[in-house]
DRENDREN-800123 format. One record per residue (C-alpha): residue in three letters; residue number from 1; chain; x, y, z. Coordinates in steps of 0.02 Angstrom, whole numbers, plus 32768, in hexadecimal, padded with zeros to 4 digits. Each point is the difference from the previous one (the first is absolute). Layout:
BEGIN
<node resn="ALA" resi="NUM" chain="A" xx="X" yy="Y" zz="Z"/>
...
This chain:
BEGIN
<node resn="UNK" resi="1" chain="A" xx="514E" yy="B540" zz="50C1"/>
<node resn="UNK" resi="2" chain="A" xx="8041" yy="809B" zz="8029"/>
<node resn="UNK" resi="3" chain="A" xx="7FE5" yy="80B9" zz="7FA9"/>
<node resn="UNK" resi="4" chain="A" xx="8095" yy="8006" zz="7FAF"/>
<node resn="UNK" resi="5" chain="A" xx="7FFA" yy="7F4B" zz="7FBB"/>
<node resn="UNK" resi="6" chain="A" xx="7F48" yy="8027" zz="7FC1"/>
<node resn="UNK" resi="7" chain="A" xx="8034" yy="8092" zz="7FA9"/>
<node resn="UNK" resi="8" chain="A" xx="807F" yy="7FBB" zz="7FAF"/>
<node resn="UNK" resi="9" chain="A" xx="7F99" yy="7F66" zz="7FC1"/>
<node resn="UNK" resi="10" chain="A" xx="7F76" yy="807A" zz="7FCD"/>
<node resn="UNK" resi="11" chain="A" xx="807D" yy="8070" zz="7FAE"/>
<node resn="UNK" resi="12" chain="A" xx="8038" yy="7F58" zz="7F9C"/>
<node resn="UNK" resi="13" chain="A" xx="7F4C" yy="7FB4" zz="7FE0"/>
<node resn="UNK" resi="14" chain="A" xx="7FE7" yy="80A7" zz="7FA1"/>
<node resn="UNK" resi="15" chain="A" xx="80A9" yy="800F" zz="7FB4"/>
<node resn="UNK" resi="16" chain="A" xx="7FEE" yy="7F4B" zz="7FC3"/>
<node resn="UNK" resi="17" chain="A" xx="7F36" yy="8036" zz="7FBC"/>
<node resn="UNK" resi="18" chain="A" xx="8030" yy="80A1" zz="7F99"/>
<node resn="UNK" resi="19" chain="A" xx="8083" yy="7F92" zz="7FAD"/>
<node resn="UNK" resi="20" chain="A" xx="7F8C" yy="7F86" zz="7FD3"/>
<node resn="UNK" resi="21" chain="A" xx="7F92" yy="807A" zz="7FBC"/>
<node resn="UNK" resi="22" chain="A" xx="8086" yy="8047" zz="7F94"/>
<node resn="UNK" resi="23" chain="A" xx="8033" yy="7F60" zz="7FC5"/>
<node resn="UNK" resi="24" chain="A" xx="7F65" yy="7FC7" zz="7FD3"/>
<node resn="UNK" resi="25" chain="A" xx="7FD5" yy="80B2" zz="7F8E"/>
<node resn="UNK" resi="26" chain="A" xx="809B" yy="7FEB" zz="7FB6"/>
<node resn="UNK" resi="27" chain="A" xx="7FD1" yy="7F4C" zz="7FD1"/>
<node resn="UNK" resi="28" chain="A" xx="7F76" yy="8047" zz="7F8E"/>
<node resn="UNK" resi="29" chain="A" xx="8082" yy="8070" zz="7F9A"/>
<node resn="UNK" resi="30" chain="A" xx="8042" yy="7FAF" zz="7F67"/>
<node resn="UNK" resi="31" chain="A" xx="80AF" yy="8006" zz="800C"/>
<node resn="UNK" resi="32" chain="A" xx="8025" yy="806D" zz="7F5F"/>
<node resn="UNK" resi="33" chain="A" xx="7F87" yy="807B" zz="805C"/>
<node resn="UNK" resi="34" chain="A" xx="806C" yy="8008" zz="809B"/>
<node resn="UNK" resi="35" chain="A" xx="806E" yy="8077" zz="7F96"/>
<node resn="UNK" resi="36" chain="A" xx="7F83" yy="806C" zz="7FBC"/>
<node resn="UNK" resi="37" chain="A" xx="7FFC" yy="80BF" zz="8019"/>
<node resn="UNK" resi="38" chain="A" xx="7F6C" yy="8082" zz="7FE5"/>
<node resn="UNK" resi="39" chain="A" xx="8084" yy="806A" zz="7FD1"/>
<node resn="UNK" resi="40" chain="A" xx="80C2" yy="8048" zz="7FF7"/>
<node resn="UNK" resi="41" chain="A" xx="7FDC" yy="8047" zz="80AE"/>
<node resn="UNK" resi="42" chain="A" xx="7FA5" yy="7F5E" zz="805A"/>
<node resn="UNK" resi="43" chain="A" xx="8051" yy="7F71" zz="804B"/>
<node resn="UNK" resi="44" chain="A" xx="7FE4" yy="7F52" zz="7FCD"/>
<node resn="UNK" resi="45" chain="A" xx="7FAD" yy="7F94" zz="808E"/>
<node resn="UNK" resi="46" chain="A" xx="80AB" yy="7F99" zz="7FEE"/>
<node resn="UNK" resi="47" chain="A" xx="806A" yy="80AC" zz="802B"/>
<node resn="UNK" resi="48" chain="A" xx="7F78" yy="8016" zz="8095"/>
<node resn="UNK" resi="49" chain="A" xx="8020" yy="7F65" zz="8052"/>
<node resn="UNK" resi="50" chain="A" xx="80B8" yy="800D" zz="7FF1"/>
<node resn="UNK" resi="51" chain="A" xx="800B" yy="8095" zz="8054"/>
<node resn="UNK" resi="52" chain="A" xx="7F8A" yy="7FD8" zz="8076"/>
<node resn="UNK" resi="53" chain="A" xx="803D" yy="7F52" zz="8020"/>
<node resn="UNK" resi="54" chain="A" xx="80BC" yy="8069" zz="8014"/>
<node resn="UNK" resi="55" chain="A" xx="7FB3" yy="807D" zz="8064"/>
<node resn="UNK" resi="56" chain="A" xx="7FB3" yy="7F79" zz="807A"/>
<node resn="UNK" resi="57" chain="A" xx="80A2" yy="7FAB" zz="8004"/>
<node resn="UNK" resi="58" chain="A" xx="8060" yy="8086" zz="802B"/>
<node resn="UNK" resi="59" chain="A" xx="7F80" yy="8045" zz="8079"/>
<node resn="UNK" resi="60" chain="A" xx="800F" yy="7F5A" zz="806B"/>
<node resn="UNK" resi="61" chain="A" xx="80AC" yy="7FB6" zz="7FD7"/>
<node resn="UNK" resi="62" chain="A" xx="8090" yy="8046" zz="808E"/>
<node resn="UNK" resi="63" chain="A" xx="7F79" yy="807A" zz="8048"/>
<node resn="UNK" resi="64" chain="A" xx="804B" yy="802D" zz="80B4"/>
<node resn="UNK" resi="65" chain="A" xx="80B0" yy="7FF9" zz="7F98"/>
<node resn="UNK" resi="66" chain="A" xx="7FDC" yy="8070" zz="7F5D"/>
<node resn="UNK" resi="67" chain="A" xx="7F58" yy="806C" zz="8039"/>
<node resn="UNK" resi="68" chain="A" xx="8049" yy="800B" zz="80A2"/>
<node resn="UNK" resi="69" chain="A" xx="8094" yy="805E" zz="7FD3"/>
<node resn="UNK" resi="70" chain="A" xx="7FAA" yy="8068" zz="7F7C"/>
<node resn="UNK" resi="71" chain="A" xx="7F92" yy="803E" zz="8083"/>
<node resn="UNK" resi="72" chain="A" xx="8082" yy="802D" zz="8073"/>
<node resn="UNK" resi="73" chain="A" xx="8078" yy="804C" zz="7F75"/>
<node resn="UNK" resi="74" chain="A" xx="7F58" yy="8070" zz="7FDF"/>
<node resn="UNK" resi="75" chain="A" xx="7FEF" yy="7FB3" zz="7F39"/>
């Protein structure tokens, strides 16, 4: 195997472990608790993982295509 293809199964292996790990503390919440807030200002941990779940997707959908250009149109 070469570097690149062991980086990229590494890279993977831990993507795929951190998600199980979420998944798995999320598990524990009771779903009416999902949309809880401390207060006005917090975020629920349902909000949270939207965003980051649209973050993420955005992040690594079209990269070279939509990053790309931002980059070179200086955004």
């Amino acid at each position: 195997m070469n570097h690149t293809s062991n980086y990229l199964k590494s890279s993977l292996d831990l993507l795929h472990s951190y998600k199980n790990l979420g998944e798995k503390a999320m598990e524990q919440v009771p779903e009416e608790k999902l949309f809880w807030q401390y207060n006005e200002e917090s975020n629920s941990m349902a909000t949270i993982v939207k965003h980051l779940s649209g973050n993420m997707h955005s992040r690594w959908t079209d990269f070279f295509d939509h990053r790309w250009r931002k980059t070179l149109a200086g955004a």
